[in-house]
Each structure stands twice: as C-alpha cells, then as structure tokens.
N, C-alpha and C positions, 0 to 999 in steps of 0.2 A: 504493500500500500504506500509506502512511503516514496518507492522508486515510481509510482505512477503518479503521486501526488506534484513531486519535483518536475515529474514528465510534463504534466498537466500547467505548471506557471512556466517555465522555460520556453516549452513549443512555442507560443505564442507568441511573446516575447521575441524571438528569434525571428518567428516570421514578421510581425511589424517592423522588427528592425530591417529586415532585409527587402522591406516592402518598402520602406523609407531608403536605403539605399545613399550613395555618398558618403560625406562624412562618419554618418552616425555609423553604419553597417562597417566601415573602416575598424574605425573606434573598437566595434564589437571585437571583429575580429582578431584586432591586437590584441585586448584582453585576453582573450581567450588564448592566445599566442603564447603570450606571455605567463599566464599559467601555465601551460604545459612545457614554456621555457625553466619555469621551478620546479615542476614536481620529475621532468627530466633529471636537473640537475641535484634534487632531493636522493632520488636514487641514487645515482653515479659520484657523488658524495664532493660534487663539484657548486659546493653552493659561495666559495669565496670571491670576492670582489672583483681581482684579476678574470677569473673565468663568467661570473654574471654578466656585469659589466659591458664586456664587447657587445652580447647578445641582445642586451635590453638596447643597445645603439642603434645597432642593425633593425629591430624590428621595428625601432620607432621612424628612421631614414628610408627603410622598404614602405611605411603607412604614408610618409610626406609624398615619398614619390609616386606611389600607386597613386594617390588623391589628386595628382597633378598628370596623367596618364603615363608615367616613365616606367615602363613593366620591365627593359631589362634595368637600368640604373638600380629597381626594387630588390631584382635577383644577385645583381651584383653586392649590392651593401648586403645583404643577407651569405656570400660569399664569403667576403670580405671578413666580416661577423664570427665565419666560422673559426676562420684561418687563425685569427685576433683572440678568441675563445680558448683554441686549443694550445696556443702561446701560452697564454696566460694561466695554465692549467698548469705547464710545463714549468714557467714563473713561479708558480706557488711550491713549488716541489713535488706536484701531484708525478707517477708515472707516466711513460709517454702512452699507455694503454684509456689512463684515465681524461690526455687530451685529446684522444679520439672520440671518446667518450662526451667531452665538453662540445667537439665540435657538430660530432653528429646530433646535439640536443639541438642547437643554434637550427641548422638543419631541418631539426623536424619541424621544433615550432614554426620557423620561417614557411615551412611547407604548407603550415596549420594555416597561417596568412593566407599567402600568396592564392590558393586555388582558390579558395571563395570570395576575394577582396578583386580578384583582377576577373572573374567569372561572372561576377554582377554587376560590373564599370561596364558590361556592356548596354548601353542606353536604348534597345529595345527589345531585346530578350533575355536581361539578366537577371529577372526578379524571376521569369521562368526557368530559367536556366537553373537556379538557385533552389528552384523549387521542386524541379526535377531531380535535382541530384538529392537534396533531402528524404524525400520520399522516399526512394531508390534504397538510400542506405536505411531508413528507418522499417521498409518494411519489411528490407533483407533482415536487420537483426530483429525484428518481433519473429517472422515466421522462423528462421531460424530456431529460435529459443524455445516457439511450440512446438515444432516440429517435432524436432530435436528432445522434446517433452514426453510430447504423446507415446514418439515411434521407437525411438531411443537405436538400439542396433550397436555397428563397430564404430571405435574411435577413431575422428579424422586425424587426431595425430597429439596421441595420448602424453609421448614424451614435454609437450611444450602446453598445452590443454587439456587437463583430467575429463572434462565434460563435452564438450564439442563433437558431435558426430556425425558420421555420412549423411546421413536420415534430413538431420537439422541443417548442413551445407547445403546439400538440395535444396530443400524447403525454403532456405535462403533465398539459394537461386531466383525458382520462383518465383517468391514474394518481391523481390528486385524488381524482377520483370515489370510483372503485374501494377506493380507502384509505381514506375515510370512510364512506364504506355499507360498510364490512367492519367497522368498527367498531361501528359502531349498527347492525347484524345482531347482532355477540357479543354485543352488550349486550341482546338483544332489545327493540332498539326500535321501536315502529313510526311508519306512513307513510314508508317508506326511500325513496319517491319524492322527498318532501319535504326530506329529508334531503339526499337525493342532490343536489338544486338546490342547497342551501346547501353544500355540498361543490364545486360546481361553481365557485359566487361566490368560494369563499372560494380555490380551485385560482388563479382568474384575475386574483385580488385578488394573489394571493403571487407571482404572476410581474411583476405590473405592480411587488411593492415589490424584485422582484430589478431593474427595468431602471432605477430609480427611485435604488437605491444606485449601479449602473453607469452612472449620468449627471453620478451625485457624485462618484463616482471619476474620470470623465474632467472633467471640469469643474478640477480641483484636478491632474489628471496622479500620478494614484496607480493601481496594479494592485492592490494589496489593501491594508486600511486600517490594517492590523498582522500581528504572526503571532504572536499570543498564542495561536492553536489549530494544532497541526504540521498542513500538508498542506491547509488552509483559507483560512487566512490569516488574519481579522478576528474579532471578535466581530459587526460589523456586516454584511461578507462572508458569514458562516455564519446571521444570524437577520436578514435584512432580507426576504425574504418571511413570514417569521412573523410578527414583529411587526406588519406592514399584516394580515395577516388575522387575526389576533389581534385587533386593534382593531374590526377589523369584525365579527367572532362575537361582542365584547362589546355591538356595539352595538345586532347582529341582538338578541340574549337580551334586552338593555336594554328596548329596544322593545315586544319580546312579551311580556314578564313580568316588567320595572320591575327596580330595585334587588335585591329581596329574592332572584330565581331567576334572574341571567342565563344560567346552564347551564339549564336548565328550556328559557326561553325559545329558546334556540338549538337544543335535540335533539328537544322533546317540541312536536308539531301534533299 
C-alpha cells in the first residue's frame, strides 16, 4: 500500500511536470539526477568532495545547456564531469577501481538527465514522446511483477536477481508493448506496427537497466540504494529501467531525425 500510495502523488506530478515542459521538467530532471548522482556515490563509498563535486558541475552545465538547445556541449560537460570525478576519486586516495567507480556514477546520473530532458525539448512531440516512453516502462515493470507473481516458473538470472523470472520478463515484454501502442493509438499515430517494435526494444532495454542496477546493488551488498521514495526504496531503485530506455528512445529519435526532432524521430515512420 504504501509503494502505490507514493505511486499514486508522484505519477502525477511527473506528468504535469513534463506537460509543462522547459525549464521546470529540466529542473525535475536534474533533481532526480542528482539523487541518483548520491545514492551512486553512497554505495561506491565515493561521497567526498573531490569526487561529488565534479559531478554536481557537470549536471548543473548539461541543465544550462540543454535549456538553451546545446545537446552535444550537454554531453560533453557530463564527459568532462566524469573524467574530473574519477581524478578526484584518485585525489582523495580512493583506489583506481573506486574512480571508475566515481566516474561511471557521473555517467549514469548524466544518463538519468540527458534522455528525458533532450527527448521533450522537442516542441511538438515531446510531451508525447515522454509519454510514450513512461508508459512503456511502467507497464513493463507492473506486468512484469504480476506476471512474474501469478506464473512464477525459472529464474531469468538468479545469480544477480533472487526473484525475477522468465514468466515475469515476458509478461514485461508485453505489457511494454501494449502500453506504448496504447499510446500512439491516443495520439493517432501511425505505423503502430513500427511503433510497437520500438516499444518492444525499449520494454527489453528497461529490464536489462533493472538487472543492471540489481548487479550494482549486489556487487556493493545493498537491497535498495536509499528510501528517499516510501515503499520503493531509491531514486535509482525506482528509474533505473527508465533511464536505459530513455537513453535509447533519444538515440533511436537522434538517428532518424538528428538534433532538431528526437521525438519526431522516435514516434513518426
């Protein structure tokens, strides 16, 4: 009750923010960035100034320039960020294992940015765009977790997730789909065949970033990375399939229709 209670004020929330769009959805997203640039660096035992420091620069120089449309300049300072992190890591006397460590947090959070913040700067399909790829990931991890409930069966891959199973990957699957072609139907879009594919990628993309956080959790011997969200746990717990398919729906757009339309490029074949 309590994880659908939180479910229940956040959704919203997130979607007015990202209905509003600009500045404010920026803003979000850095937050959010930035949380999971701490509770990265909580685990990886990289919370000192030298290694914070770079990253919190970076995120805030990727927010100025995405707001101003500078999507490489963004990825660059979030580059830069990491390089400067993992220095600094090396500075403090951490080992050089633990500035890898520093750098690829920089990294992730940067990731956690960049795909929703430059995927909704597009000014006529980025509220859908944004809306699509929510979906997508949310109704992959609901059916997932029924699924995966009801049918139970073998583990998709016991060493890194005690729980997670075939049964519940599929049911993922699915539910992806189904959640993204329900979308770009409301929206009348078409080729929903096409669509559906890219829903598909992006369903199995978001489950490989849930098994991908659950390898970093057990790696470090953490069950969840904070409980900044009641009944969740993390900020990186709750958005680490999103951000990987995030990343990947800005890349797909990227690709089909450059800088100027990456929502375009992700909804409209």
């Amino acid at each position: 009750m309590l994880r659908v209670a939180s479910s229940a004020v956040l959704v919203p929330v997130v979607l007015v923010v990202a209905w509003l769009g600009g500045w404010a959805f920026l803003i979000l997203c850095l937050l959010a960035a930035l949380g999971i640039l701490w509770e990265w660096s909580r685990l990886a035992g990289n919370v000192e100034a030298l290694v914070m420091a770079p990253g919190i620069v970076a995120l805030a120089a990727a927010l100025a320039f995405s707001g101003f449309g500078h999507a490489g300049a963004a990825a660059a300072s979030l580059a830069i960020g990491a390089v400067a992190a993992g220095i600094g890591a090396s500075l403090s006397g951490s080992a050089l294992v633990r500035g890898i460590w520093a750098a690829g947090g920089v990294i992730y959070a940067g990731a956690a940015f960049l795909g929703p913040a430059l995927l909704r700067r597009d000014a006529g399909l980025g509220f859908v765009a944004f809306v699509f790829l929510a979906f997508t990931v949310w109704a992959t991890d609901t059916c997932a977790f029924a699924v995966g409930r009801a049918i139970g069966g073998p583990l998709l891959w016991p060493q890194v997730s005690p729980n997670k199973t075939w049964s519940g990957a599929l049911g993922g699957l699915a539910g992806g789909v189904a959640g993204g072609t329900l979308v770009a139907y409301a929206e009348g879009l078409g080729r929903l065949a096409v669509v559906g594919v890219i829903a598909l990628v992006l369903s199995a993309l978001a489950q490989a970033g849930d098994l991908l956080e659950s390898a970093i959790k057990r790696h470090f011997g953490a069950k969840d990375t904070s409980q900044l969200i009641p009944g969740h746990g993390g900020l990186m717990d709750r958005l680490d399939g999103f951000l990987v398919a995030a990343v990947a729906a800005l890349m797909i757009g990227l690709l089909h229709q450059g800088t100027a339309a990456p929502a375009h490029g992700l909804l409209i074949w």
